[in-house]
N, CA, C and O atoms as a GROMACS GRO file, in nm:
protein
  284
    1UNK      N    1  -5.484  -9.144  11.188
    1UNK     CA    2  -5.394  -9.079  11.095
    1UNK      C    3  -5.404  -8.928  11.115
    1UNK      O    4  -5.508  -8.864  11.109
    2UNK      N    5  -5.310  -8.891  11.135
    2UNK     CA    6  -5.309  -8.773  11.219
    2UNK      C    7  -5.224  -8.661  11.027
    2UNK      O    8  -5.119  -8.676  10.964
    3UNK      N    9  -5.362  -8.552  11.008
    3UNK     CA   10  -5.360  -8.491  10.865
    3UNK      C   11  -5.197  -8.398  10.890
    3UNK      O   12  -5.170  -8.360  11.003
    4UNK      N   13  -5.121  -8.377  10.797
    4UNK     CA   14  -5.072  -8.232  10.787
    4UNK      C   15  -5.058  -8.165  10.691
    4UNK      O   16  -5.020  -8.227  10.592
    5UNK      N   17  -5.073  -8.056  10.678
    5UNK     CA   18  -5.118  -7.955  10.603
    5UNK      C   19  -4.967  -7.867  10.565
    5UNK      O   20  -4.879  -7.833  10.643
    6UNK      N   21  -4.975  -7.852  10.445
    6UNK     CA   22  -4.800  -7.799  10.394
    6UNK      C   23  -4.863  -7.684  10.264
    6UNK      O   24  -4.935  -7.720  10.170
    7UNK      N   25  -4.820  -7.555  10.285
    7UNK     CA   26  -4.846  -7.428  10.259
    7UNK      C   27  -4.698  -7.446  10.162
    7UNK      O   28  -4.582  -7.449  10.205
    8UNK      N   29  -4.741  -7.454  10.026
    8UNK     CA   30  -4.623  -7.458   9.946
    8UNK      C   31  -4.629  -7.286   9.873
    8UNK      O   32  -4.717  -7.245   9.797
    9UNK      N   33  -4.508  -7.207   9.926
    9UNK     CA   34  -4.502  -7.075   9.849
    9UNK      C   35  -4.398  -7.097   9.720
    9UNK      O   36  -4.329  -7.191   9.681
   10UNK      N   37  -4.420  -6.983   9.680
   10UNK     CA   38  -4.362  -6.938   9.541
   10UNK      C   39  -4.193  -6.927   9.579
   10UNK      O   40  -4.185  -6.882   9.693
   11UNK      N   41  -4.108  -6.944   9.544
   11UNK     CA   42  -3.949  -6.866   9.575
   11UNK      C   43  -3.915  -6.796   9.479
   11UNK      O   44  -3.944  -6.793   9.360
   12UNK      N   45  -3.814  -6.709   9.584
   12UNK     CA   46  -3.721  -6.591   9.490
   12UNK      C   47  -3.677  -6.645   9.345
   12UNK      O   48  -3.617  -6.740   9.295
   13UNK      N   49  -3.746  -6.524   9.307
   13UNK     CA   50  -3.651  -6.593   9.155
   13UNK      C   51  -3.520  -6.570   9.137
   13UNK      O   52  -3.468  -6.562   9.026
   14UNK      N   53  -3.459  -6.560   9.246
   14UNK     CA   54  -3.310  -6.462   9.228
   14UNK      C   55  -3.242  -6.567   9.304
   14UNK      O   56  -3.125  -6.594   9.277
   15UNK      N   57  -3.330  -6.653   9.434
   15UNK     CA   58  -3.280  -6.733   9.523
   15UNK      C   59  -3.354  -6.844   9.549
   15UNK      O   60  -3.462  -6.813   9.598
   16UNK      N   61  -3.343  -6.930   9.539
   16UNK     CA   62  -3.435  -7.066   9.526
   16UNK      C   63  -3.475  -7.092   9.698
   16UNK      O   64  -3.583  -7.131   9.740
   17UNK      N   65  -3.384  -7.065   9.759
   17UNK     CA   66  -3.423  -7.069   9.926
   17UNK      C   67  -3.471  -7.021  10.017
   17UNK      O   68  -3.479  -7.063  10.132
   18UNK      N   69  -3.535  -6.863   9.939
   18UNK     CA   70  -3.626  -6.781  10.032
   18UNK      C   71  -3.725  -6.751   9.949
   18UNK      O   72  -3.711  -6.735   9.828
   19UNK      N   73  -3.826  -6.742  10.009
   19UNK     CA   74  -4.013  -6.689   9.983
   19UNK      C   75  -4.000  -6.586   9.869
   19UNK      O   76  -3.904  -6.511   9.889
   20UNK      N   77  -4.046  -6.569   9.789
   20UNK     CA   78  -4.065  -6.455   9.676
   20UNK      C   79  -4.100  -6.359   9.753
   20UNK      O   80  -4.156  -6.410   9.850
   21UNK      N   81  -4.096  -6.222   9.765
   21UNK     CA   82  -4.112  -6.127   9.776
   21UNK      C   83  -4.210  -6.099   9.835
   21UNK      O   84  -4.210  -6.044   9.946
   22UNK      N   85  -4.329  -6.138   9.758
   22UNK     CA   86  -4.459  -6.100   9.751
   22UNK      C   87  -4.544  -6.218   9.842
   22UNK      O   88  -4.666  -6.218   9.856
   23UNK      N   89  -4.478  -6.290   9.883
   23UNK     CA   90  -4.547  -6.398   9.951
   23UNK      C   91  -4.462  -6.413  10.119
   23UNK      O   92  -4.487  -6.514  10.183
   24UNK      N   93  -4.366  -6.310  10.178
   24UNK     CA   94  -4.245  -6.310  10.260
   24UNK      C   95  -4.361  -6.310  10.407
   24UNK      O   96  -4.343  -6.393  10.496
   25UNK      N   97  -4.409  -6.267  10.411
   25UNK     CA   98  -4.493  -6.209  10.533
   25UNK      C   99  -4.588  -6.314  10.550
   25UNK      O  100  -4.610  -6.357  10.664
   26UNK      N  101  -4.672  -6.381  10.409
   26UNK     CA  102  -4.760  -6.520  10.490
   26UNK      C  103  -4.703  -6.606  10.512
   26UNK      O  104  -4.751  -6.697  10.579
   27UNK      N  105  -4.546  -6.611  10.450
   27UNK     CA  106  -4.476  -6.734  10.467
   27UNK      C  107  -4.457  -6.776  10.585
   27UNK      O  108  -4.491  -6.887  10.626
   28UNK      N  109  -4.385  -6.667  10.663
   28UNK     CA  110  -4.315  -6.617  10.830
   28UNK      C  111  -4.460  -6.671  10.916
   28UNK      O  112  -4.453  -6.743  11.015
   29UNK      N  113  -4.596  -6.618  10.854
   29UNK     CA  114  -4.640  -6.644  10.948
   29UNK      C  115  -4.731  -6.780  10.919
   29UNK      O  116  -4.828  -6.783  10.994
   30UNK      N  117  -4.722  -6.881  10.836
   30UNK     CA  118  -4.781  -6.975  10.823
   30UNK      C  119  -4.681  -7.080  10.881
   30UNK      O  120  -4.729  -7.167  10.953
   31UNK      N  121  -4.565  -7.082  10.860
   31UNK     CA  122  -4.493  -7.097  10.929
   31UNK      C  123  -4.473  -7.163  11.062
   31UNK      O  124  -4.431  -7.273  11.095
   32UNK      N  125  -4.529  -7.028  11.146
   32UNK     CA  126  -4.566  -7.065  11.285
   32UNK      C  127  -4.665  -7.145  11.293
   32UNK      O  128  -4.664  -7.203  11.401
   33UNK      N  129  -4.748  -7.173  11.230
   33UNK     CA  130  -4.860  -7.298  11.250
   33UNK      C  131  -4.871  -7.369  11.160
   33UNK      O  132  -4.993  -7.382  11.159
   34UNK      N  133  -4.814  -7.461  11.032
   34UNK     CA  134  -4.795  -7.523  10.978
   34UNK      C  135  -4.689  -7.564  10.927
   34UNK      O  136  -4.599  -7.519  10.998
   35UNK      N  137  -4.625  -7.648  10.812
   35UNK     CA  138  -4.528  -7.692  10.753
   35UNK      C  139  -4.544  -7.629  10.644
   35UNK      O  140  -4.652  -7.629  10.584
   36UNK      N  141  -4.423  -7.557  10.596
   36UNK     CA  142  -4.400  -7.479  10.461
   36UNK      C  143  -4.281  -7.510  10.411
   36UNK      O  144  -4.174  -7.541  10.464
   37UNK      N  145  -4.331  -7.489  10.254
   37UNK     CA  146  -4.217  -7.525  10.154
   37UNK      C  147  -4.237  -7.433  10.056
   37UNK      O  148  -4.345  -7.374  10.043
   38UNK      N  149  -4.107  -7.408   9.959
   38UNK     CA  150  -4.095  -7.376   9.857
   38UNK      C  151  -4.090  -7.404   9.703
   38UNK      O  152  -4.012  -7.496   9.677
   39UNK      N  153  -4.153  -7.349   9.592
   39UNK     CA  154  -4.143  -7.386   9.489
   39UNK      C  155  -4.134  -7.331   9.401
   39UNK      O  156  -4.218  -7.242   9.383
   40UNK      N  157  -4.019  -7.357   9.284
   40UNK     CA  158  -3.896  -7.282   9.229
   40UNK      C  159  -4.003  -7.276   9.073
   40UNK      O  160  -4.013  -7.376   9.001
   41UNK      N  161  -4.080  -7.134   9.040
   41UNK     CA  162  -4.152  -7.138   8.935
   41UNK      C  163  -4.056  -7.146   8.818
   41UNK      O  164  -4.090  -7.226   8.730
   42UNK      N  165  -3.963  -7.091   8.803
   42UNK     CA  166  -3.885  -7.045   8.718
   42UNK      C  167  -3.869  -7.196   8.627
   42UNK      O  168  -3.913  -7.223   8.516
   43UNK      N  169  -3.781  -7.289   8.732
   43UNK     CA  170  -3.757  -7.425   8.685
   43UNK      C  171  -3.873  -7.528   8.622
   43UNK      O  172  -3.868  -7.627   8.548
   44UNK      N  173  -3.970  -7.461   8.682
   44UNK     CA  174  -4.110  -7.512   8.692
   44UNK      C  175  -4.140  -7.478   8.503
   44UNK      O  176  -4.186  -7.562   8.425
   45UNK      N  177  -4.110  -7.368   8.474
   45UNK     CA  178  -4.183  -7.338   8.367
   45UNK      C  179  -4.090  -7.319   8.249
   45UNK      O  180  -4.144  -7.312   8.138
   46UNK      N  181  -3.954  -7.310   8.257
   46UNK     CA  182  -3.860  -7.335   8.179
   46UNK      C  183  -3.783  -7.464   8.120
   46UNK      O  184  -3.733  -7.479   8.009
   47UNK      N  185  -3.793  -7.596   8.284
   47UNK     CA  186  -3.721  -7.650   8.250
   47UNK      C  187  -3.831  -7.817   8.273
   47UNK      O  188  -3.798  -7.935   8.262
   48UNK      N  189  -3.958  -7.755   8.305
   48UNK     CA  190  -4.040  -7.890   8.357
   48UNK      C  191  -4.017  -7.968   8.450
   48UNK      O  192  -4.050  -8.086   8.458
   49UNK      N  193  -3.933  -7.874   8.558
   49UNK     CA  194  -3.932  -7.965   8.670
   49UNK      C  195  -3.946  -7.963   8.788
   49UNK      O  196  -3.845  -7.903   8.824
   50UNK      N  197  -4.025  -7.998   8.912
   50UNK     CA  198  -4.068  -7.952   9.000
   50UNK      C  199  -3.971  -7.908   9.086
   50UNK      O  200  -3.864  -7.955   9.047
   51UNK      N  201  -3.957  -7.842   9.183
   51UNK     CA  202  -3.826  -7.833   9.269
   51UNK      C  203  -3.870  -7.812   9.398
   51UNK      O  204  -3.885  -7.690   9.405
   52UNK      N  205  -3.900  -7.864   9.507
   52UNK     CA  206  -3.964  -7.818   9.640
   52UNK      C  207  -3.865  -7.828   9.736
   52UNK      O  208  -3.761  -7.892   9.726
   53UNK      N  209  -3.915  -7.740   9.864
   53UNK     CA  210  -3.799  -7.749   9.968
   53UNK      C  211  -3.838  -7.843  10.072
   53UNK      O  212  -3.766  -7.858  10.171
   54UNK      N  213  -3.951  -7.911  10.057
   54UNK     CA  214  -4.016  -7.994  10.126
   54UNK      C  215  -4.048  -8.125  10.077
   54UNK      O  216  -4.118  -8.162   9.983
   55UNK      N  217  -3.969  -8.196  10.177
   55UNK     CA  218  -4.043  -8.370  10.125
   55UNK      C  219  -4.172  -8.383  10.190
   55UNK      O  220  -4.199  -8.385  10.310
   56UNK      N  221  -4.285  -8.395  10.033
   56UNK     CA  222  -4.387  -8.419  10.106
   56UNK      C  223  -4.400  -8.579  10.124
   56UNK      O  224  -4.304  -8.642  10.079
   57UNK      N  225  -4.498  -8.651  10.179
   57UNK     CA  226  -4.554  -8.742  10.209
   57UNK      C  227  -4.710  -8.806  10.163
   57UNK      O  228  -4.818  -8.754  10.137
   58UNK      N  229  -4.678  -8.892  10.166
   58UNK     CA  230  -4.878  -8.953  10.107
   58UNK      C  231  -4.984  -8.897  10.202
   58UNK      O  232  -5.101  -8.869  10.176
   59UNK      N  233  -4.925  -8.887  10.310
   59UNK     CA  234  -5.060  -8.774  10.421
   59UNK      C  235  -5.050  -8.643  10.398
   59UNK      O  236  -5.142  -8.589  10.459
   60UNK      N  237  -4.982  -8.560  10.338
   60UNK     CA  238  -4.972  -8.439  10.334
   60UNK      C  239  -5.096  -8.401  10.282
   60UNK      O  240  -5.166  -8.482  10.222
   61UNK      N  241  -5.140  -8.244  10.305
   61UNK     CA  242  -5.224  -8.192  10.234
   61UNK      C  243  -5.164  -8.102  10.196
   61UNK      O  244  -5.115  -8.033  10.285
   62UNK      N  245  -5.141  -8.059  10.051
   62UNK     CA  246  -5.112  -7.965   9.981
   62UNK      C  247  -5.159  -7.830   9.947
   62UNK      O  248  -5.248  -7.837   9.862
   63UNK      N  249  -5.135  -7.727   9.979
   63UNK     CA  250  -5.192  -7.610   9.977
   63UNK      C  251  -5.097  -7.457   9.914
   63UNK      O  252  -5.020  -7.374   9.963
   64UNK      N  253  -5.146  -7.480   9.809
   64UNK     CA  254  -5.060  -7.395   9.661
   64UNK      C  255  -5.089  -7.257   9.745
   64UNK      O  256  -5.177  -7.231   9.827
   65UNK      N  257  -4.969  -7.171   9.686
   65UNK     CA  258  -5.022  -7.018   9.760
   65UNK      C  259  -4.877  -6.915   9.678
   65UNK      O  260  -4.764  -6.884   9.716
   66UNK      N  261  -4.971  -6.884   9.529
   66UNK     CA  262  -4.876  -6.837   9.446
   66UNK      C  263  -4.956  -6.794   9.297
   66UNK      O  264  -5.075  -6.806   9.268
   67UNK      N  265  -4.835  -6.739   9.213
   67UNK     CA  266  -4.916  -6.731   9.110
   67UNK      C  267  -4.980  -6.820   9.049
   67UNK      O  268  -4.930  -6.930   9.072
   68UNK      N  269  -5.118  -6.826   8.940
   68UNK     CA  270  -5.200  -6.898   8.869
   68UNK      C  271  -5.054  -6.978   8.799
   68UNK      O  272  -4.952  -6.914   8.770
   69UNK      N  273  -5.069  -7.122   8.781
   69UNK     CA  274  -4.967  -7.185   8.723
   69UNK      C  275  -5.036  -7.234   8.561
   69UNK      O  276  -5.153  -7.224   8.525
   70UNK      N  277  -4.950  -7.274   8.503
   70UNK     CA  278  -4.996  -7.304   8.333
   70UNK      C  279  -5.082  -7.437   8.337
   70UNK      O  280  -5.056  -7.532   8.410
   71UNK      N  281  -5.212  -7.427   8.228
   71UNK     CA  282  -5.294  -7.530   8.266
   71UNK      C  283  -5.187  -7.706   8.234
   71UNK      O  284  -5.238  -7.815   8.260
   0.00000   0.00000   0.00000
C-alpha cells in the first residue's frame, strides 16, 4: 500500500479556488512534491460545512497547514 500524503491549505476568502494569501508560496511549493488541496474556512465556520478541493481517500494522509481551527 503505497502512503499519500495531501497538504490541505487554507483558501482565499475572497476565492474558494486559490491558496489564502498567507499560505501562496508553501502551497506552489508543496505542490511540487505532494498532493494539495484546499479548504474553504469561511464555510467551515459559518455554515458547518467542509468544502475541499481534493477527493481524499482511505489511504490519504492528511496534513492541516492553516489557521488553529475551533475545538
Amino acid at each position: 500500500m503505497k502512503l499519500n500524503y495531501v497538504f490541505l491549505f487554507l483558501s482565499d476568502p475572497l476565492d474558494s479556488r486559490i491558496p489564502d494569501v498567507e499560505y501562496e508560496k508553501e502551497y506552489k511549493i508543496a505542490s511540487k512534491y505532494f498532493s494539495v488541496g484546499l479548504i474553504n474556512q469561511e464555510r467551515l465556520f459559518e455554515d458547518n460545512v467542509i468544502t475541499i478541493t481534493y477527493k481524499i481517500s482511505n489511504d490519504d494522509i492528511i496534513i492541516y497547514r492553516g489557521w488553529m481551527l475551533k475545538p
